[in-house]
Structure formats: C-alpha cells, structure tokens
N, CA, C, O and CB atoms as a CASP TS submission, in Angstrom:
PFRMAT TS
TARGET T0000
AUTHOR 0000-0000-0000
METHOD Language model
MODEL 1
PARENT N/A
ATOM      1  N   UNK     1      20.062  -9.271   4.176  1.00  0.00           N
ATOM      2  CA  UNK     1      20.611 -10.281   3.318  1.00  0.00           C
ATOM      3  C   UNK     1      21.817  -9.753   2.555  1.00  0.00           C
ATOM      4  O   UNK     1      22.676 -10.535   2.148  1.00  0.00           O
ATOM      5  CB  UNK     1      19.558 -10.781   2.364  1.00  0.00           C
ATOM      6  N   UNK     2      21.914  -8.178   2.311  1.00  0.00           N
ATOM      7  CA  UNK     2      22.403  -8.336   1.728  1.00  0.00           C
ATOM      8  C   UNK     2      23.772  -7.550   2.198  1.00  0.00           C
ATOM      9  O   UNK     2      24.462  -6.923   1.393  1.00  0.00           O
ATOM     10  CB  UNK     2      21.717  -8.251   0.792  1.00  0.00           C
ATOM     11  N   UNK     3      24.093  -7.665   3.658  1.00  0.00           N
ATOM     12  CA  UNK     3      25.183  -7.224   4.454  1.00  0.00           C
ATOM     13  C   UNK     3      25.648  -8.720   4.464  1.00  0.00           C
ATOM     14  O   UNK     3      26.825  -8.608   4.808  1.00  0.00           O
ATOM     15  CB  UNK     3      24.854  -6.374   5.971  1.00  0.00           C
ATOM     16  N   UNK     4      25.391 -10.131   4.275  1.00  0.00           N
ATOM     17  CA  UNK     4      25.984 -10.959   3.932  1.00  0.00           C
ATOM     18  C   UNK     4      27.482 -11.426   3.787  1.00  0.00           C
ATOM     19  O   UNK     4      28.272 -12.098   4.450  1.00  0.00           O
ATOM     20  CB  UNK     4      25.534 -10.928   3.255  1.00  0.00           C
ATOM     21  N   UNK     5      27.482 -10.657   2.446  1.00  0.00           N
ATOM     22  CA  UNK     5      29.180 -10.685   2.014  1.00  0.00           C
ATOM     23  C   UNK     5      29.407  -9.570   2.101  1.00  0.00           C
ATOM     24  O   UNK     5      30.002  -9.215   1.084  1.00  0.00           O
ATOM     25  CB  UNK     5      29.743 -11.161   0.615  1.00  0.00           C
ATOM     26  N   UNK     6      29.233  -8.619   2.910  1.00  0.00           N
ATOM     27  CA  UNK     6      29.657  -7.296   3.200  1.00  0.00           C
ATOM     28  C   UNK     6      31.113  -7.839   3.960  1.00  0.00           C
ATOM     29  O   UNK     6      31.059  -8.555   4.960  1.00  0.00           O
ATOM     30  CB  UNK     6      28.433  -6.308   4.210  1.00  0.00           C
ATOM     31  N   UNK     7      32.435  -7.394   3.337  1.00  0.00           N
ATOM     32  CA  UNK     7      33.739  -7.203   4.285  1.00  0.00           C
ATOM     33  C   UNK     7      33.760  -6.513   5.310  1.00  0.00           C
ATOM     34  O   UNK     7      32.962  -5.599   5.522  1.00  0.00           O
ATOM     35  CB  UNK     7      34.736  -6.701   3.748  1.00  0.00           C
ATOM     36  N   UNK     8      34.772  -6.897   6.162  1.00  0.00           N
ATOM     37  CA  UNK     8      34.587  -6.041   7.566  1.00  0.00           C
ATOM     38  C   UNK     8      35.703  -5.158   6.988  1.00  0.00           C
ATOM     39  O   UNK     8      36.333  -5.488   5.983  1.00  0.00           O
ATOM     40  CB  UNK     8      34.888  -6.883   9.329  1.00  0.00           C
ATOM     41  N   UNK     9      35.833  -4.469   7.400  1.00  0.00           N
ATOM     42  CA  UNK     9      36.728  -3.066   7.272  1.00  0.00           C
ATOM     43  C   UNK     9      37.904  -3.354   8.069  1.00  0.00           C
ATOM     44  O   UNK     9      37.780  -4.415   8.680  1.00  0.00           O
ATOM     45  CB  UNK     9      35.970  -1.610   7.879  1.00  0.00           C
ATOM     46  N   UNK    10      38.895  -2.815   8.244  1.00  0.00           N
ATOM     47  CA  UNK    10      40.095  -2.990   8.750  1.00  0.00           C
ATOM     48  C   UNK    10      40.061  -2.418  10.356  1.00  0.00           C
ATOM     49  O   UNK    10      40.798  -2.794  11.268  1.00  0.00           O
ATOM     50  CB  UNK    10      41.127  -2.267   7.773  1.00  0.00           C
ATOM     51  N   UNK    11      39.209  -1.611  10.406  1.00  0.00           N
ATOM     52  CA  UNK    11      38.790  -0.843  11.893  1.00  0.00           C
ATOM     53  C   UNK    11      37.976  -2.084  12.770  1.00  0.00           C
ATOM     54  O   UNK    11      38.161  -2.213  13.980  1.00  0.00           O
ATOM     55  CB  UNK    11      37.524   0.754  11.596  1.00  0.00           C
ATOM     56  N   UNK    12      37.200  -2.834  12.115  1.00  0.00           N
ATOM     57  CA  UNK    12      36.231  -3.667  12.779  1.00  0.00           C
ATOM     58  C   UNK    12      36.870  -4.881  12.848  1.00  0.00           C
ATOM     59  O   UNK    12      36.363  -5.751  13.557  1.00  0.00           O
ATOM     60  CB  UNK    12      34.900  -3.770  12.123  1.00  0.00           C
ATOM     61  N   UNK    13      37.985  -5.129  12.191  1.00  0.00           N
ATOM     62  CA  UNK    13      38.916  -6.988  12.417  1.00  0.00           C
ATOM     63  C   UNK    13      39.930  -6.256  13.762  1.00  0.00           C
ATOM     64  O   UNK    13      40.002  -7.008  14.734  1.00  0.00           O
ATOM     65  CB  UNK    13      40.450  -7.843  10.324  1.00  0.00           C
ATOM     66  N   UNK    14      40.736  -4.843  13.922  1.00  0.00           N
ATOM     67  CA  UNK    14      41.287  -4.440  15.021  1.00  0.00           C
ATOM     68  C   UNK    14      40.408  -4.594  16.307  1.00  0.00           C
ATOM     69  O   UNK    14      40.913  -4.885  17.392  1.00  0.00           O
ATOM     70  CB  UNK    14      41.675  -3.152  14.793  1.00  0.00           C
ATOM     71  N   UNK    15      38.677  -4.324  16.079  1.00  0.00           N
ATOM     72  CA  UNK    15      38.665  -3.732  17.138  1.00  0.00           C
ATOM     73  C   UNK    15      38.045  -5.483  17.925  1.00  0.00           C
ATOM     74  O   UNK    15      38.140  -5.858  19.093  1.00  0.00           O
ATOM     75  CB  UNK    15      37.640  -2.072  17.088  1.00  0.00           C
ATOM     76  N   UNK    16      37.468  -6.171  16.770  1.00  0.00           N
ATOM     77  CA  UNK    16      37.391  -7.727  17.454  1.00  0.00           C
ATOM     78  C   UNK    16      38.835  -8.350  17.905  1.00  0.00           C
ATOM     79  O   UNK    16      38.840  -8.995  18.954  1.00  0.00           O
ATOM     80  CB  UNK    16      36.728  -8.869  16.262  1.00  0.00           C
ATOM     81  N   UNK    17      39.778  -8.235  17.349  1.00  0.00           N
ATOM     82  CA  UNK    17      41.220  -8.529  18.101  1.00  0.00           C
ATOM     83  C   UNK    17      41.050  -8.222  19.426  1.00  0.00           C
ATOM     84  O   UNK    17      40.596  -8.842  20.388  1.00  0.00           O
ATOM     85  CB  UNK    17      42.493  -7.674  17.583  1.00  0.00           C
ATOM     86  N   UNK    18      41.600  -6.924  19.236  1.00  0.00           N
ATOM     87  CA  UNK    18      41.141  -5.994  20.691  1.00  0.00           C
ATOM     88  C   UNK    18      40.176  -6.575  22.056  1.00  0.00           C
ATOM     89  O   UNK    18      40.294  -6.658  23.278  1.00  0.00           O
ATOM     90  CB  UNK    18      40.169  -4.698  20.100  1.00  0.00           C
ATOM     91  N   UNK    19      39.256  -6.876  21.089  1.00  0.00           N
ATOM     92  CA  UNK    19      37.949  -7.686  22.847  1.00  0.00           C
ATOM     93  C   UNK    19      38.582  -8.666  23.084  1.00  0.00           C
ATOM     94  O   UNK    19      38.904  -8.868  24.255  1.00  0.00           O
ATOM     95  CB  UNK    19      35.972  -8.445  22.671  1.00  0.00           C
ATOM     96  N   UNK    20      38.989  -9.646  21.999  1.00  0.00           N
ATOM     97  CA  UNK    20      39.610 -10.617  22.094  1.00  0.00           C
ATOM     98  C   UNK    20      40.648 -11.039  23.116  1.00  0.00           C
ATOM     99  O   UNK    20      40.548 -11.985  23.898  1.00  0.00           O
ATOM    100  CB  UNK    20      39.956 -10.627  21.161  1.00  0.00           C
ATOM    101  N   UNK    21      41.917  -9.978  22.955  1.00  0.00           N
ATOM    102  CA  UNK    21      42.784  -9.578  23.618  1.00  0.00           C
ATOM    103  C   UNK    21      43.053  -9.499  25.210  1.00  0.00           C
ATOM    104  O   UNK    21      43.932 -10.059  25.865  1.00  0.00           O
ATOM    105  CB  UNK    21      42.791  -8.693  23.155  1.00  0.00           C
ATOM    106  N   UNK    22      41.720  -8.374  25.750  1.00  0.00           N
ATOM    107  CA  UNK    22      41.153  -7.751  26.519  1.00  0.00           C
ATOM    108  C   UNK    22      41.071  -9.321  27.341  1.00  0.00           C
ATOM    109  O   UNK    22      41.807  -9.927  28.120  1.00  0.00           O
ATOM    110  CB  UNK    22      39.873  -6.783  25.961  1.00  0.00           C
ATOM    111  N   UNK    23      39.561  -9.616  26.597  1.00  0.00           N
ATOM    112  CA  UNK    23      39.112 -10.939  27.380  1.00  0.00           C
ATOM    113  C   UNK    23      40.118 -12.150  27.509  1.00  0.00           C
ATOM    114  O   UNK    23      40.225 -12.635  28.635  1.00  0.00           O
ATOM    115  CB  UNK    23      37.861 -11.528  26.662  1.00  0.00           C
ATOM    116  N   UNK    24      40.754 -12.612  26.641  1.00  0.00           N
ATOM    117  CA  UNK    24      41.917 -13.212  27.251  1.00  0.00           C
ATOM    118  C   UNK    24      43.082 -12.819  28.175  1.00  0.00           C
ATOM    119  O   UNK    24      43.660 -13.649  28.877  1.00  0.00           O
ATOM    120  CB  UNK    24      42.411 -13.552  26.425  1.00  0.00           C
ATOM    121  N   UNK    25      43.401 -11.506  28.141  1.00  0.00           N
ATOM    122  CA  UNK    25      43.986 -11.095  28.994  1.00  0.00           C
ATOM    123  C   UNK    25      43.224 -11.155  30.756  1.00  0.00           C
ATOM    124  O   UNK    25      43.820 -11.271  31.827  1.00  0.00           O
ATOM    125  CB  UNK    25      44.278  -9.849  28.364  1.00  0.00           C
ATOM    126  N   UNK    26      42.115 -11.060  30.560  1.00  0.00           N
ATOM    127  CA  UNK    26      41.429 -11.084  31.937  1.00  0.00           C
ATOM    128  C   UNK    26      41.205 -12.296  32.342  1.00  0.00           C
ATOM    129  O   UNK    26      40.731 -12.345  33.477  1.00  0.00           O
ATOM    130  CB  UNK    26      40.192 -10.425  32.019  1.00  0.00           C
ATOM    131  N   UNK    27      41.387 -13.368  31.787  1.00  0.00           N
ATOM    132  CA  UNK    27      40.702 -14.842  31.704  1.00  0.00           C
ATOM    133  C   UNK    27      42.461 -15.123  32.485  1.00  0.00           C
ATOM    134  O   UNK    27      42.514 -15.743  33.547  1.00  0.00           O
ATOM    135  CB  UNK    27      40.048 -15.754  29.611  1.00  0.00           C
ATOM    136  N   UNK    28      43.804 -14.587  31.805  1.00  0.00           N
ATOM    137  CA  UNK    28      44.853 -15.107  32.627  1.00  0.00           C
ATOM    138  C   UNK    28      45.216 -14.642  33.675  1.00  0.00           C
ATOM    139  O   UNK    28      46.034 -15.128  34.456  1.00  0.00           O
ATOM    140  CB  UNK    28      45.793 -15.188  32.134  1.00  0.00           C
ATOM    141  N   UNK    29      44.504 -13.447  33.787  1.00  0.00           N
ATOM    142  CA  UNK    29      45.131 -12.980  34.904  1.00  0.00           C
ATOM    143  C   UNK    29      45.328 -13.374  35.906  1.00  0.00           C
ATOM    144  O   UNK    29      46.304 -13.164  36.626  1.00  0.00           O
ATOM    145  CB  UNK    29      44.851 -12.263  35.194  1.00  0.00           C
ATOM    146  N   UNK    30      44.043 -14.269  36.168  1.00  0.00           N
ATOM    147  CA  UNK    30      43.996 -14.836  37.516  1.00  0.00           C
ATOM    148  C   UNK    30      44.731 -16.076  37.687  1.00  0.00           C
ATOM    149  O   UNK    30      44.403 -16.673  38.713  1.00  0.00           O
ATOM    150  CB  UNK    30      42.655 -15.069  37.914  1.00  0.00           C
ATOM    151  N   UNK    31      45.841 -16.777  36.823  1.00  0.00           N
ATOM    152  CA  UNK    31      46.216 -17.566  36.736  1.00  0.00           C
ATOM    153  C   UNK    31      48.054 -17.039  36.380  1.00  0.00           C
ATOM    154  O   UNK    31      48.818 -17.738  37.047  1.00  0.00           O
ATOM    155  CB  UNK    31      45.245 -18.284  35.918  1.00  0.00           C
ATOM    156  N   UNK    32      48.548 -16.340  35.791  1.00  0.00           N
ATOM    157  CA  UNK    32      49.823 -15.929  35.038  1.00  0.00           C
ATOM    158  C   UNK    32      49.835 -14.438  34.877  1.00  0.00           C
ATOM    159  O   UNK    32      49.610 -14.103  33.714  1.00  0.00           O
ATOM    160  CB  UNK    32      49.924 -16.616  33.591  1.00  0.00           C
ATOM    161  N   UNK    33      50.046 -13.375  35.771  1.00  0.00           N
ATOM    162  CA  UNK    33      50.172 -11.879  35.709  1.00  0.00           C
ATOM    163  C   UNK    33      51.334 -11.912  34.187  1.00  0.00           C
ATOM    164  O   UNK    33      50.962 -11.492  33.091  1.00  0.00           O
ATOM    165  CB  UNK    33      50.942 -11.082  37.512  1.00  0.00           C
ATOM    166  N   UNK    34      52.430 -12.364  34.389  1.00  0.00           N
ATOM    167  CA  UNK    34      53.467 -12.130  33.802  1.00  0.00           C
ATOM    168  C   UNK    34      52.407 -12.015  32.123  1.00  0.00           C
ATOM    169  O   UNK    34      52.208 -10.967  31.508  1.00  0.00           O
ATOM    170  CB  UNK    34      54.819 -13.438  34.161  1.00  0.00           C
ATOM    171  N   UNK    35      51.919 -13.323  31.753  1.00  0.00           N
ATOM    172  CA  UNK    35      51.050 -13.301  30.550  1.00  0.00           C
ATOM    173  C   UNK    35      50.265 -12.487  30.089  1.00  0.00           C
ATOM    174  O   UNK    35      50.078 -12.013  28.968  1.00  0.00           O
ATOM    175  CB  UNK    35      50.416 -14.047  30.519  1.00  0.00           C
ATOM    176  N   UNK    36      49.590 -12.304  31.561  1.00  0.00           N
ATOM    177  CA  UNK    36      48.499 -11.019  31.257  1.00  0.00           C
ATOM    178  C   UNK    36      48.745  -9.671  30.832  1.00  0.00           C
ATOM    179  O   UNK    36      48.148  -8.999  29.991  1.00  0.00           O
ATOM    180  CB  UNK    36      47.827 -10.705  32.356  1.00  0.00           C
ATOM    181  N   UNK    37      49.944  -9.331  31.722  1.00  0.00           N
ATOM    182  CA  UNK    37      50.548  -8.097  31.386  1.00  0.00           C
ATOM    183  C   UNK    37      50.887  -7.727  29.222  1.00  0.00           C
ATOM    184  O   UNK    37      50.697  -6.789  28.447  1.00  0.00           O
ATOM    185  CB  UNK    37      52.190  -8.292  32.478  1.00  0.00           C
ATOM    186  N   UNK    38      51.355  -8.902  29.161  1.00  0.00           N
ATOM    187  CA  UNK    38      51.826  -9.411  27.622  1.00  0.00           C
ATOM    188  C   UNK    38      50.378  -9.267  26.802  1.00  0.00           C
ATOM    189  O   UNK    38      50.322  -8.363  25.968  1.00  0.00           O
ATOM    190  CB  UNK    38      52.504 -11.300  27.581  1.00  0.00           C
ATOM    191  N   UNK    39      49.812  -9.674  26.896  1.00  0.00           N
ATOM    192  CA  UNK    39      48.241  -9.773  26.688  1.00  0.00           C
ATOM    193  C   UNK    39      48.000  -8.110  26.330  1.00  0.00           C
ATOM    194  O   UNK    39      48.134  -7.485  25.278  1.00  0.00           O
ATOM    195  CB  UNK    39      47.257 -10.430  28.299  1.00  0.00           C
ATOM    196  N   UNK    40      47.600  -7.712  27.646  1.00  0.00           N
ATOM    197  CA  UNK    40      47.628  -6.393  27.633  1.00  0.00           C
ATOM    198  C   UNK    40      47.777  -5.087  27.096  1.00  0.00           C
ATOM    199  O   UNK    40      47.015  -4.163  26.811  1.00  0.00           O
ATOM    200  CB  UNK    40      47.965  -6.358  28.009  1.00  0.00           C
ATOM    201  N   UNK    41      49.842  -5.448  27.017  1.00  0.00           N
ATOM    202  CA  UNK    41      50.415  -4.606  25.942  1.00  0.00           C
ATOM    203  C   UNK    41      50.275  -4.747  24.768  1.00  0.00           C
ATOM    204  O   UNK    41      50.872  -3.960  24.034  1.00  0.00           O
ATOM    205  CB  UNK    41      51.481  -4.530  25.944  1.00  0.00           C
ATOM    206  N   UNK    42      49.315  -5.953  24.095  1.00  0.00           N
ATOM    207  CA  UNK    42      49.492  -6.271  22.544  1.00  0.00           C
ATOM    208  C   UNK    42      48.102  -5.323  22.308  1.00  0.00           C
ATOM    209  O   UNK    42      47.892  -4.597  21.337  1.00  0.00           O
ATOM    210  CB  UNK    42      49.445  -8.244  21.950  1.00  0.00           C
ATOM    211  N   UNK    43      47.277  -5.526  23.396  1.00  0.00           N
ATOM    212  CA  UNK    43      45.681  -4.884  23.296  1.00  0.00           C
ATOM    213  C   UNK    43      46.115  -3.345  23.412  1.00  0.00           C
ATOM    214  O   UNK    43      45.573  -2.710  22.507  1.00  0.00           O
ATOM    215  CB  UNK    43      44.406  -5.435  24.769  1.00  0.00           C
ATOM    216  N   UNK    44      46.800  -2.656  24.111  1.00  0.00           N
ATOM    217  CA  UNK    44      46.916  -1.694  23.699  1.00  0.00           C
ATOM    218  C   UNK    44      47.786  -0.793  22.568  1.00  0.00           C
ATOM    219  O   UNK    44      47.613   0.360  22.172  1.00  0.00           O
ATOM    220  CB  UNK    44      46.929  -1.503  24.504  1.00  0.00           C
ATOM    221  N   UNK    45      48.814  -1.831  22.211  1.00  0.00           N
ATOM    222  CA  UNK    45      49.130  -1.744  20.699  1.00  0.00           C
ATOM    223  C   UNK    45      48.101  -1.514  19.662  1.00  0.00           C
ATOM    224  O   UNK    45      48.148  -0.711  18.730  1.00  0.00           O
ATOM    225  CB  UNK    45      49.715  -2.916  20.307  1.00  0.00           C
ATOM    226  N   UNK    46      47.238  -2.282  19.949  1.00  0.00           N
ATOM    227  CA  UNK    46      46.287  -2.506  18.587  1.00  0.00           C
ATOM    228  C   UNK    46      45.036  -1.062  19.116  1.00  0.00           C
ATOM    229  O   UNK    46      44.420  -0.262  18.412  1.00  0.00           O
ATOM    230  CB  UNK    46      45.347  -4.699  18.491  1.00  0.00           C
ATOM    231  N   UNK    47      45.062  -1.192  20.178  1.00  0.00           N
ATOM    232  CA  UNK    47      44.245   0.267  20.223  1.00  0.00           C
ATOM    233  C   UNK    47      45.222   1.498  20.090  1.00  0.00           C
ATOM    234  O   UNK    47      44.665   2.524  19.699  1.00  0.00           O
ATOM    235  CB  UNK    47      43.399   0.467  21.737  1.00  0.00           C
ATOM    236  N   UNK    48      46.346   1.575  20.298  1.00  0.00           N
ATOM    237  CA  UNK    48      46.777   3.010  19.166  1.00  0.00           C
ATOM    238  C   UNK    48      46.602   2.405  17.881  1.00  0.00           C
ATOM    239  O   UNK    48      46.654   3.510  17.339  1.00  0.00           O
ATOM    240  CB  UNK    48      48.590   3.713  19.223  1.00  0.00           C
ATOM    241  N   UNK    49      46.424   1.547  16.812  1.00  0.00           N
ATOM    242  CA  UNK    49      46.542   1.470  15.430  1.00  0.00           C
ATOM    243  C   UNK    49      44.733   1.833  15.517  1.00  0.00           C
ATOM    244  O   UNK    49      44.167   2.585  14.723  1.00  0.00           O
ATOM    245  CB  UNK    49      47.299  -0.222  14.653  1.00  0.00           C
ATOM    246  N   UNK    50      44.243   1.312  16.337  1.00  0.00           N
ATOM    247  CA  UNK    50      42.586   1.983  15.535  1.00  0.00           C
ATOM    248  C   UNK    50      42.421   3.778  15.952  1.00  0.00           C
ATOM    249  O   UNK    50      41.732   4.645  15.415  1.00  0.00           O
ATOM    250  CB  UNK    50      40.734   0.913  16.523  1.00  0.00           C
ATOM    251  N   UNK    51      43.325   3.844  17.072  1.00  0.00           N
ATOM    252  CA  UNK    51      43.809   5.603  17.429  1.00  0.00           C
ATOM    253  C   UNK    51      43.903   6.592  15.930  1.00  0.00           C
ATOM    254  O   UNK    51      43.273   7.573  15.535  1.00  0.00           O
ATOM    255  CB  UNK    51      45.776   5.625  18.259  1.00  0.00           C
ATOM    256  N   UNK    52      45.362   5.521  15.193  1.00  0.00           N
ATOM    257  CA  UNK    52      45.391   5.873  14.326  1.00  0.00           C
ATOM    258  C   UNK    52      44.486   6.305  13.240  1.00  0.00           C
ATOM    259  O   UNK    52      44.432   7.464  12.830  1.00  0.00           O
ATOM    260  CB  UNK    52      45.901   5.363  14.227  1.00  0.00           C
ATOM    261  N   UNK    53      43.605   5.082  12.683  1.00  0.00           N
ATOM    262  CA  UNK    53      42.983   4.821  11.582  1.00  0.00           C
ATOM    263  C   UNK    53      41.593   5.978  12.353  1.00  0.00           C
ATOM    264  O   UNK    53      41.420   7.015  11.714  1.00  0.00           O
ATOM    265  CB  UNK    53      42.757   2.876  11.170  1.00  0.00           C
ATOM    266  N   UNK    54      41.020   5.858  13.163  1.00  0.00           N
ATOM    267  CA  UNK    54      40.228   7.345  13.346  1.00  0.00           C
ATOM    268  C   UNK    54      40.743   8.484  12.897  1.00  0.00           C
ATOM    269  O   UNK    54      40.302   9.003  11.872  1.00  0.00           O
ATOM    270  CB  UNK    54      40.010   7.727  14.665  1.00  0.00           C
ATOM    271  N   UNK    55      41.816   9.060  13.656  1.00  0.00           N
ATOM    272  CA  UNK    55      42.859   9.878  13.553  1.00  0.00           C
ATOM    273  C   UNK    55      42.604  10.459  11.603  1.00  0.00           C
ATOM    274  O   UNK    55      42.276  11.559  11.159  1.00  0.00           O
ATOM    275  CB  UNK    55      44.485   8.828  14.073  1.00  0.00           C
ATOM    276  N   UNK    56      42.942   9.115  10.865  1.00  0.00           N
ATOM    277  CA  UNK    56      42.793   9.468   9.645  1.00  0.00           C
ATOM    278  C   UNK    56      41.844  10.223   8.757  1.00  0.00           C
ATOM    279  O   UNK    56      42.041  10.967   7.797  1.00  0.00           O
ATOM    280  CB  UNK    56      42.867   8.663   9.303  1.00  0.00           C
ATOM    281  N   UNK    57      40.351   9.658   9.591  1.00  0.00           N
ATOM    282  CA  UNK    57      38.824   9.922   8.519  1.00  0.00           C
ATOM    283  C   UNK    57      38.464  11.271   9.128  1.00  0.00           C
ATOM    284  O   UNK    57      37.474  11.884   8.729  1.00  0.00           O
ATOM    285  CB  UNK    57      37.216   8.577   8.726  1.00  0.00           C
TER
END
C-alpha cells in the first residue's frame, strides 16, 4: 500500500520508454523499415542515458 505514491525514479520512466520504443519499433518493422530504423535509434539513445545514470551510482 504503501509503494502507492512511491515516484518512479528517472532510471525506471527511461527504461519503460525504452520497451516502449523497442516494441514499437518491432510492431513497424514489418510495415516501414525506414521508421523502424528511427524507432530504433531513439531506443538506443535512451539506452546510453540509462548507460549513463548506472555509470553514475
């Protein structure tokens, strides 16, 4: 109950982007490479920034 209003941390809103990302990127692929590729590169953008934020602790 009482993880409730517990905030997510800045590591855990990257890394749901990230699946996010991932899975939409795979969902176009089969329809728009050009997109997917785009897709892709944003998902692995955001996985060097959680690279980073490990990197840090």
């Amino acid at each position: 109950m009482f993880g409730l209003f517990k905030k997510k941390t800045e590591r855990e809103k990257l890394m749901d982007l990230y699946k996010k990302k991932k899975e939409e990127a795979f969902n176009i692929s089969k329809v728009d490479r050009k997109k997917s590729d785009q897709l892709e590169k944003e998902a692995h953008d955001i996985s060097v920034k959680i690279d980073a934020i490990d990197s840090k602790q």
